[in-house]
C-alpha positions in Angstrom: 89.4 156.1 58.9 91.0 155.1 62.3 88.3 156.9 65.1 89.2 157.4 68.5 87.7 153.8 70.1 89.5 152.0 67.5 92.7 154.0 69.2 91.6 153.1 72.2 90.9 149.3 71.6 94.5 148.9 70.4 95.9 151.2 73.5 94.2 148.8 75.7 94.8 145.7 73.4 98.8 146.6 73.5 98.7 147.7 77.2 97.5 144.0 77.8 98.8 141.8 75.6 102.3 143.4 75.2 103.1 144.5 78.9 101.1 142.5 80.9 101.3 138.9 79.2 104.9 139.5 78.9 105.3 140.3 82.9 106.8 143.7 81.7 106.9 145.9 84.8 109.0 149.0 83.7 106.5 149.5 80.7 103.3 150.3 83.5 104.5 154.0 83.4 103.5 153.9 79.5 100.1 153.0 79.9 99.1 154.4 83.5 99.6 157.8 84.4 101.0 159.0 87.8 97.7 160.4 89.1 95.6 157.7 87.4 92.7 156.6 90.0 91.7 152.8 90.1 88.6 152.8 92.1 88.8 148.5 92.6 92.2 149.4 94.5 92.7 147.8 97.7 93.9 149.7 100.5 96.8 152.1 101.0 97.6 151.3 97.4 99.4 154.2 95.5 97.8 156.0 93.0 98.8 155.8 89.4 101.2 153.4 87.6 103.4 153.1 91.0 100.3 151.0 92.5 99.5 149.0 89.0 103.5 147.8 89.7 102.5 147.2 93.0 99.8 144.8 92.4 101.3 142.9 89.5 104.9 142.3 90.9 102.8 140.8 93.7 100.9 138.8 90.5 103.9 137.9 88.7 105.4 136.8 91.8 102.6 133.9 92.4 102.1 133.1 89.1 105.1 132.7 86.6 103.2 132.2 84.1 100.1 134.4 84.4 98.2 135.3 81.3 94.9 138.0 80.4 92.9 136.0 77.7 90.5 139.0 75.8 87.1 138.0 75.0 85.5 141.6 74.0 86.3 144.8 74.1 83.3 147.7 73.6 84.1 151.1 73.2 82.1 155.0 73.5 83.0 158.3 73.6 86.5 157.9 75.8 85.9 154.5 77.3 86.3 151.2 76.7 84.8 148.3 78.4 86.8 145.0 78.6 85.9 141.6 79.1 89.0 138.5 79.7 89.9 135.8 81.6 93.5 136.0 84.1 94.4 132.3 84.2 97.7 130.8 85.6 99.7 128.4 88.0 99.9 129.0 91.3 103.5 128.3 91.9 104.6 131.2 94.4 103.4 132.9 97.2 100.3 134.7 95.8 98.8 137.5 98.3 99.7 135.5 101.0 99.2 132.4 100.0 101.9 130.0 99.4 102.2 128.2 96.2 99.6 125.1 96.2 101.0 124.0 92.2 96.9 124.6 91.3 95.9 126.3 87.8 93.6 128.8 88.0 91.3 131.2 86.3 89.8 133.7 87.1 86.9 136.2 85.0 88.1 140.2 84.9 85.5 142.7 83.8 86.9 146.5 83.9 86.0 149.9 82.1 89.0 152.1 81.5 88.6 156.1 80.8 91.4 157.0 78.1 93.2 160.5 78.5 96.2 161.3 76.2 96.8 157.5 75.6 96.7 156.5 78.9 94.6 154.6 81.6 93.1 157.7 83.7 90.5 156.2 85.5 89.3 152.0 85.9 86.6 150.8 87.5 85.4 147.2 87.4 88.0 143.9 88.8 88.9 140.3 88.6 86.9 137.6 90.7 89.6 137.3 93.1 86.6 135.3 95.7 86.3 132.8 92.7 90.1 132.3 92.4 90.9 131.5 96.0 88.0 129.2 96.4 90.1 127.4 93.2 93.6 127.7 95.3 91.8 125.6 98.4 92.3 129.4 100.3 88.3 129.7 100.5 85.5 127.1 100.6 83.8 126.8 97.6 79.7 128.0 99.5 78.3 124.8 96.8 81.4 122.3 98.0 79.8 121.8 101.7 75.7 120.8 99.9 78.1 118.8 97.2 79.8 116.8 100.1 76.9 116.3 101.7 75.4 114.8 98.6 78.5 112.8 97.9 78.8 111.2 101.6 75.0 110.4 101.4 75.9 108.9 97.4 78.6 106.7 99.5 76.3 105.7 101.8 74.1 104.6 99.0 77.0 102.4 97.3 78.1 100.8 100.8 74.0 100.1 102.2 74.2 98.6 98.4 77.0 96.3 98.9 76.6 95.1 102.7 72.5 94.5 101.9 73.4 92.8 98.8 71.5 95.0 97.1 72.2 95.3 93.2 69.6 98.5 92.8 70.9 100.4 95.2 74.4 100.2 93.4 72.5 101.3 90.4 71.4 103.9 91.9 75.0 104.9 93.2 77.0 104.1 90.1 76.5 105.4 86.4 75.7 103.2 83.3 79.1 103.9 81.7 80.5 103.9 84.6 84.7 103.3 84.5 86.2 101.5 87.0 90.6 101.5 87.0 91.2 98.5 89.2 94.2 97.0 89.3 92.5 93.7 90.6 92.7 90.8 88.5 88.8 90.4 88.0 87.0 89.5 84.6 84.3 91.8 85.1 82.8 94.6 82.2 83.0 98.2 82.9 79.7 100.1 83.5 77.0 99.8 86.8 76.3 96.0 85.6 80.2 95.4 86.2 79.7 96.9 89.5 76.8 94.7 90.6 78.6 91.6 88.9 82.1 92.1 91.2 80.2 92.4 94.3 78.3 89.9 94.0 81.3 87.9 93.5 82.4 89.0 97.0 79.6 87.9 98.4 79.7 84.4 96.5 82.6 84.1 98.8 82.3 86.3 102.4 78.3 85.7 102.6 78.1 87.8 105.7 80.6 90.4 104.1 80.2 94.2 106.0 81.9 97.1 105.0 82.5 100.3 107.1 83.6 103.4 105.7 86.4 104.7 108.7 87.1 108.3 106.8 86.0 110.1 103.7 87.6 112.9 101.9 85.8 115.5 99.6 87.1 117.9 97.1 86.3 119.1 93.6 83.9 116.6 92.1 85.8 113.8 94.1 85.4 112.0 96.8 88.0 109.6 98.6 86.8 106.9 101.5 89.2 104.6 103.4 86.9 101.3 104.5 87.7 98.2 106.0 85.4 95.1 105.8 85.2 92.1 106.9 83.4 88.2 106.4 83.7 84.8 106.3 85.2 83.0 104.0 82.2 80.8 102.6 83.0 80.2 98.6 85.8 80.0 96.6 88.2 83.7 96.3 90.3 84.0 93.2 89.6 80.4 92.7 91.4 79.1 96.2 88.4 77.2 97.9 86.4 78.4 101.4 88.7 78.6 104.0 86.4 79.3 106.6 87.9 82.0 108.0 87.2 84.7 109.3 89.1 87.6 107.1 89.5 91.3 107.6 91.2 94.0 104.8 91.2 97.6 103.9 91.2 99.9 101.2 91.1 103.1 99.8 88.9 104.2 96.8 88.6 107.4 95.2 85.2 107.8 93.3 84.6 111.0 90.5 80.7 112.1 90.6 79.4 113.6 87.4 75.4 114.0 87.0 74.7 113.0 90.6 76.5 109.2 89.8 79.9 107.7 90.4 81.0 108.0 86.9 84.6 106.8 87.4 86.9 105.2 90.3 90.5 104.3 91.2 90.6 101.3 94.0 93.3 99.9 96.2 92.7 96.9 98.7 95.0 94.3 100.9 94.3 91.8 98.2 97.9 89.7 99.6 96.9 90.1 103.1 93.7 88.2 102.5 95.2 85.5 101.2 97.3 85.6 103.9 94.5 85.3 106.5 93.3 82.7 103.9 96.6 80.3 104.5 97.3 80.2 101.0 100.6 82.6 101.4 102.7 83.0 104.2 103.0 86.5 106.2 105.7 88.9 105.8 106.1 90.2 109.1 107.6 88.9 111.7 105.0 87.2 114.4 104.3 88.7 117.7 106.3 87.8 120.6 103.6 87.6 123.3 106.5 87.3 126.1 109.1 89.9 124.6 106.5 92.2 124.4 105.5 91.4 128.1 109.2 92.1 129.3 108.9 95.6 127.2 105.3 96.5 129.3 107.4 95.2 132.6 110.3 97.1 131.7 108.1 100.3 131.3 106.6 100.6 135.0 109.8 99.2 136.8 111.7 102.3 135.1 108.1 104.8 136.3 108.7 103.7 140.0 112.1 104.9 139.4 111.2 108.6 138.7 113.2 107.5 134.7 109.7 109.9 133.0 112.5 109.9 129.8 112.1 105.7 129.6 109.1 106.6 126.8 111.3 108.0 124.7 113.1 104.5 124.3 109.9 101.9 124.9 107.5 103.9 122.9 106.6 105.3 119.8 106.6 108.9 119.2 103.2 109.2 117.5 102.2 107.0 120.4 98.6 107.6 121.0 96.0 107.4 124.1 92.8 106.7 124.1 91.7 107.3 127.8 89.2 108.1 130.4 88.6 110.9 132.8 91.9 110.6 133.9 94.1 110.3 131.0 92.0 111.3 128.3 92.5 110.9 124.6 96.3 111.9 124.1 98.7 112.1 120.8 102.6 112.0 121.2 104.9 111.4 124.1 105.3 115.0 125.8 101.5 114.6 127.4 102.4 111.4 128.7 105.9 112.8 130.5 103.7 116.2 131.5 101.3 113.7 133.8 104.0 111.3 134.8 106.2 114.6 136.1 102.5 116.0 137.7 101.8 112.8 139.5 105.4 112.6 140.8 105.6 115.9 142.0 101.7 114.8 143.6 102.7 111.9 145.2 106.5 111.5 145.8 106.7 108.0 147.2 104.6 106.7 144.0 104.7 103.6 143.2 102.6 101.2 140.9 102.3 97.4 140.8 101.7 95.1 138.0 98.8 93.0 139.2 98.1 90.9 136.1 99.8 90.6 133.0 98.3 89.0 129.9 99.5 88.7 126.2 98.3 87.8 123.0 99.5 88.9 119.3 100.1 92.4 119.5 98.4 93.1 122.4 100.0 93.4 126.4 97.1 93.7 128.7 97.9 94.5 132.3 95.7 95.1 135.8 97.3 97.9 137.6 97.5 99.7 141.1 98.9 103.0 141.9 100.0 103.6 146.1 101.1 106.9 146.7 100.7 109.8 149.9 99.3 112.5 148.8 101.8 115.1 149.6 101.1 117.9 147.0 98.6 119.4 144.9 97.3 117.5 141.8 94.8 118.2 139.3 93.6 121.6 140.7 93.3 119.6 143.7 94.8 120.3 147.6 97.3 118.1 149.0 95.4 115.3 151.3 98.7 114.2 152.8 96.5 110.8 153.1 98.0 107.2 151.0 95.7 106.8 148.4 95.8 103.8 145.9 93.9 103.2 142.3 93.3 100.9 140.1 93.5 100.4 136.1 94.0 98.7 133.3 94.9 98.7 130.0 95.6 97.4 126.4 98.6 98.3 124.7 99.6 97.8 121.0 103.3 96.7 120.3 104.9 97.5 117.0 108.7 97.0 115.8 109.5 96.7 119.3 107.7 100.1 120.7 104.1 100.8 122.4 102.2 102.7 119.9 98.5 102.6 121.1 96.9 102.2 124.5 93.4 101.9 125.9 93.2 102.6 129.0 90.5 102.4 132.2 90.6 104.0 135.6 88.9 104.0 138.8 88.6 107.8 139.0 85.5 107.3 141.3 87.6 106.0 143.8 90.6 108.7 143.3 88.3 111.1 143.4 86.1 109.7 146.7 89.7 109.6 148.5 89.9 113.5 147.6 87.3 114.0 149.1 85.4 114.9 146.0 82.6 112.4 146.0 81.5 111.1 149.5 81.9 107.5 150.1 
């Protein structure tokens, strides 16, 4: 004989598998009456099957292919108690949170009060924290102690390598580790292949030093972009010692499982050290020292005419700054026009000399002075009406024809003595 759990299992059983699973949103009104109270209901939520619609449309809508996975159901008197799994893709916007492409999936634990076949009363809800720490919307509280772990497990693998020290690396690295390099090297998988390949790097750059410049860290991963660099001392993929001096980067992405790099994808400028090496010529065009010169020239004649739009033609737009007091660190062009238009409006009868001009590779370096009256405010600061005059210099990086990094130097003492700031 059929009791009334069993008839309530299956209502609950066909309410989830039949409507939900198959994103069915005129059926709600079947299963959820129009008073029905859901005590897990966020905020100005309606009441009944009106707010049920609500909530999934706003499901369906993020995930098209959302699914409730069952995993017990226990039923008394006019209860039933369910336990299941809501698992998906996250491929639209989802509560307010654009689609990231992610899977999810995410525990749900509810207890539903039956009345005339339908939901009157739930209590209980999904792990919706859980499932935005998986969409990247929420940090994860374990990810920041695992990143932590993993940077210090880098450091471990990097100490290992510039120390040429083989048990550090097995410290670092796993016994069955897996390394997918797309280097040419005849070296076995595992920690021992590990020690074996860098010691073959330092069989031929005996000095070699590498410095991780960023690192990345999500899920069990971590990513680290190095550079290194060393001398040439023993043969490299069997060309003899060069010598020289040779510099590369690379990207590696490294998988931690037990507290060990357990598996690793690698990418390095393996043709631009041979390049460096002599045994291939460059690809690039080389530096003109003297066209890049004219370009740095070119750049403060067109300043001491008042042309502020002359960056948009001699420099890059990701042009970057990396200053001093004066012209701190600075990304883009429209912070260099904003101080160029300030100090113009400061000192109308600007003008700035070139008083040394050197170039080598990439590089334009230049000794500057700046002669100006002081005939409006600048900085915060009252107009002196005085002539003042500074001094500078700097190191800028040419690239296809366009400035795309400076250094930069200032005497802002002095500036700032002649404003009476500082006293002489």
């Amino acid at each position: 004989m059929t009791t009334l759990q069993d008839q309530n299992k299956a209502h609950v059983r066909n309410y989830i598998e039949e409507v939900i699973n198959h994103h069915i949103l005129g059926r709600f009104s079947e299963y959820v009456p129009e008073d029905g109270i859901d005590y897990s209901s966020p905020p100005n939520v309606p009441r009944g099957y009106k707010g049920t619609e609500m909530f999934f449309t706003m499901f369906f809508e993020g995930s098209s292919d959302v699914h409730n996975t069952i995993h017990e159901m226990i039923a008394e008197d006019d209860k039933v108690s369910i336990i299941s799994t809501i698992s998906g893709t996250h491929d639209g916007n989802l509560m307010g949170l654009p689609a990231t492409g992610k899977k999810f999936s995410a525990l749900l634990l509810e207890t539903v009060r039956i009345a005339d076949g339908k939901y009157a009363e739930r209590w209980g809800g999904m792990d919706i924290y859980g499932m935005m720490v998986q969409l990247g919307a929420l940090q994860d509280p374990n990810q920041k102690a695992l990143a932590e772990q993993y940077v210090k497990l880098v450091e471990t693998y990097i100490g290992g390598v510039n120390n040429h020290d083989a048990a550090a690396l097995r410290v670092a690295f796993a016994k069955d580790f897996h390394d997918h390099i797309n280097a040419q090297v005849d070296v076995p998988q595992g920690v021992e292949g590990v020690v074996m390949a860098h010691g073959m790097l330092h069989d031929s750059f005996n000095d070699l030093q590498f410095v991780v410049d960023e690192h990345t860290v999500e899920g069990d991963k971590i990513a680290i972009r190095v550079h290194a660099i060393g001398t040439q001392t023993g043969p490299f993929y069997g060309f003899p010692a060069s010598g020289k001096t040779i510099q590369w980067t690379a990207h590696r992405i490294l998988r931690v499982e037990n507290g060990q790099f357990i598996e690793a994808w690698n990418e390095f400028d393996q043709v631009g050290i041979l390049q460096q090496m002599g045994i291939i010529p460059s690809f690039a065009p080389p530096p003109n020292p003297e066209a890049n010169k004219a370009l740095v020239r070119r750049l403060y004649e067109e300043e001491n005419k008042g042309n502020v739009d002359i960056v948009d033609e001699l420099m890059s737009p990701d042009f970057v700054m990396h200053g001093d007091a004066l012209n701190p660190y600075q990304k883009g062009l429209e912070p260099l026009k904003a101080g160029a238009l300030m100090t113009q409006a400061a000192f109308p009868d600007m003008v700035v000399t070139i008083e040394d001009i050197m170039a080598a590779g990439d590089r334009v370096i230049v000794r500057l002075r700046w002669t100006g009256t002081n005939t409006g405010s600048f900085m915060g600061l009252p107009a002196t009406n005085k002539k003042i005059t500074w001094t500078a210099m700097a190191t800028n990086r040419i690239e296809n024809g366009k400035i795309v990094e400076r250094w930069f130097n200032s005497d802002v003492y002095s500036f700032l003595q002649q404003f009476g700031m500082i006293p002489s």
